[in-house]
C-alpha positions in Angstrom: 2.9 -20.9 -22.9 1.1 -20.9 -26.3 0.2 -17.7 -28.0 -3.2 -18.7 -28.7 -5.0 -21.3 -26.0 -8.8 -21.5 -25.8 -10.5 -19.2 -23.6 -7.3 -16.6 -22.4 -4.8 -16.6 -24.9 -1.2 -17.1 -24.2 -0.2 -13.2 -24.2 -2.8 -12.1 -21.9 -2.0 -15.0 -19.1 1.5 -13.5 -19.4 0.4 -10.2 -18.8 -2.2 -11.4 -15.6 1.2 -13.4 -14.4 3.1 -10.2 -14.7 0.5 -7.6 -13.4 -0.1 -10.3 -10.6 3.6 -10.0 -9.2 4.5 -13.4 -10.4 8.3 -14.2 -10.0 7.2 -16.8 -13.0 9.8 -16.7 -16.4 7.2 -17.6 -19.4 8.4 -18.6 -23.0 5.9 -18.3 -25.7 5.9 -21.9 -27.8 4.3 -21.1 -30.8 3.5 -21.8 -34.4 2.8 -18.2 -35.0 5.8 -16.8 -36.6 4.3 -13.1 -36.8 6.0 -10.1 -35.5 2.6 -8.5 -33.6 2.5 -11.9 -31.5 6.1 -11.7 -30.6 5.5 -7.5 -29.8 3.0 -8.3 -27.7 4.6 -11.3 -26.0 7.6 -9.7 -24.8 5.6 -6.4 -23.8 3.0 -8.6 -21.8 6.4 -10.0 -20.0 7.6 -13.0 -21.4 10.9 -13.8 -21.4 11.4 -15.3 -24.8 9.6 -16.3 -27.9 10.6 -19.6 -29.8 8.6 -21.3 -32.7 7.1 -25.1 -32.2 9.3 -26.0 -35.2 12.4 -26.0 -32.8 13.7 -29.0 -32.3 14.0 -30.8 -28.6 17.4 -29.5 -27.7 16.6 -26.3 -28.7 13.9 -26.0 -26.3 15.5 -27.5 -23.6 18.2 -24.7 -24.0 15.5 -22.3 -24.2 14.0 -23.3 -21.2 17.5 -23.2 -19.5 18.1 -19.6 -20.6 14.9 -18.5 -20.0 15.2 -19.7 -16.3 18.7 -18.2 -16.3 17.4 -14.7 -16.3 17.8 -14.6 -20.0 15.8 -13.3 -22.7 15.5 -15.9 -25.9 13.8 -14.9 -29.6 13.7 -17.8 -32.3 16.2 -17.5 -34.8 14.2 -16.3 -37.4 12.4 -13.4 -35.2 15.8 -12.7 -34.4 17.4 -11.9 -38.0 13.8 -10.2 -38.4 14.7 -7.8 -35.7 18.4 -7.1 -36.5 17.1 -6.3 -40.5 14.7 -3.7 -39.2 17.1 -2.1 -36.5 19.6 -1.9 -39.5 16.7 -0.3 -42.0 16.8 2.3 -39.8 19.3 5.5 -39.1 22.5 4.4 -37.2 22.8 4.8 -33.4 24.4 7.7 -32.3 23.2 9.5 -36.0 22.6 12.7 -34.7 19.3 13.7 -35.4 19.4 16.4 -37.8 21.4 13.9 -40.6 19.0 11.6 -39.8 15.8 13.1 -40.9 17.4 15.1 -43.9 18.6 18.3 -42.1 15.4 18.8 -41.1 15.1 21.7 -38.0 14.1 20.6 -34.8 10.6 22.1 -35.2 10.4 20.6 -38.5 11.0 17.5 -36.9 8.1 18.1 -34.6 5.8 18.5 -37.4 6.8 15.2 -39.4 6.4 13.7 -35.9 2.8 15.3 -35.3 2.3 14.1 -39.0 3.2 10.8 -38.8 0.8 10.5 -35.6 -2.0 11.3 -38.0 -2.5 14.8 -36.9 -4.6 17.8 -39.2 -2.4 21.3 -39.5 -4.7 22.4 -37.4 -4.2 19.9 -34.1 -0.5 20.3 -34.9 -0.9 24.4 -35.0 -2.9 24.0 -31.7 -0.5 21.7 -30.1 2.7 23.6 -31.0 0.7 26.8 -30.2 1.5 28.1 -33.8 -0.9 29.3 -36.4 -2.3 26.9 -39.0 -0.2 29.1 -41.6 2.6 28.8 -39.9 2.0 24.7 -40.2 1.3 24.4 -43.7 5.1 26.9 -44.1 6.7 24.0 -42.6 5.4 21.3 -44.2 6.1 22.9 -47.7 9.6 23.1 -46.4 9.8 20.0 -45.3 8.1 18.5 -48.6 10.8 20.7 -50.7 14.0 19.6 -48.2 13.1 16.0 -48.2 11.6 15.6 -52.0 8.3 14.1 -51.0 4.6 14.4 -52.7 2.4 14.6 -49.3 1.5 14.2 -45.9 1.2 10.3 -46.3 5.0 10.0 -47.8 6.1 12.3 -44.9 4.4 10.0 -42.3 6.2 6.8 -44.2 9.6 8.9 -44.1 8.9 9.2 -40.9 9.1 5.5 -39.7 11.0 4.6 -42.4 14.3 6.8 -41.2 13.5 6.4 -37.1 12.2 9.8 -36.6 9.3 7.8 -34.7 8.8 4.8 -34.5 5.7 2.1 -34.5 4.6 1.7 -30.8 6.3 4.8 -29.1 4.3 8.1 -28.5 
């Protein structure tokens, strides 16, 4: 299936296939080397993402995975996804190294932060006062060495204390 076909586009047939009940294995063939496509591919339920610059055997192997029960990514989406995982903090980090020594309820905050929450939705939602708030992000802005809320929210992703795509 091709990410973008007139009319429905590739990644929505894959998800009417999948919402549908259909047993069907779908590999996106694609020109479209972009890392939204290949998100929103694999979430609609395809089983593997390979770029039209592969060559016949390639595909052919792809196709045989695929129908296998396997799950394929091109090479190059591939080294893509192994450079991100590795940007981030190791598995098994525990938490609190992770996100500079941060407290649990300071990791709250840079979560509530990062979703683009004011002090006071995070106050209301952690039933704490606004003051209290704007205590622990001073704390947290001291602990980690950041300027503002917008370098907390980029800490954020950028050391796995949330992460693009999960609530």
């Amino acid at each position: 299936m091709d990410v973008r076909m007139p009319g429905l586009d590739g990644i929505q047939a894959t998800a009417q296939l999948a919402q549908g009940g259909s047993r069907a294995k779908i590999l996106m063939l694609t020109t479209f080397n972009l890392d939204e496509y290949v998100y929103h591919a694999m979430k609609a339920g395809a089983s593997g993402f390979l770029l039209k610059d592969a060559s016949g055997e390639q595909l052919a192997d792809a196709i045989r995975a695929v129908y296998a029960g396997e799950t394929l990514l091109a090479p190059a989406i591939t080294r893509r996804l192994i450079e991100d995982f590795c940007r981030g903090p190791a598995p098994g980090t525990p938490a609190g190294r992770a996100a500079g020594g941060l407290s649990e309820r300071e990791r709250e905050v840079v979560t509530l932060i990062a979703a683009g929450l004011s002090n006071a939705e995070i106050a209301a939602r952690l039933f704490l006062s606004e003051a209290t708030i704007k205590s622990h992000i001073t704390r947290i802005l001291a602990r980690l060495g950041l300027r503002d809320r917008v370098q907390v929210a980029v800490y954020a992703y950028e050391h796995g204390i949330v992460r693009p795509g999960r609530g």
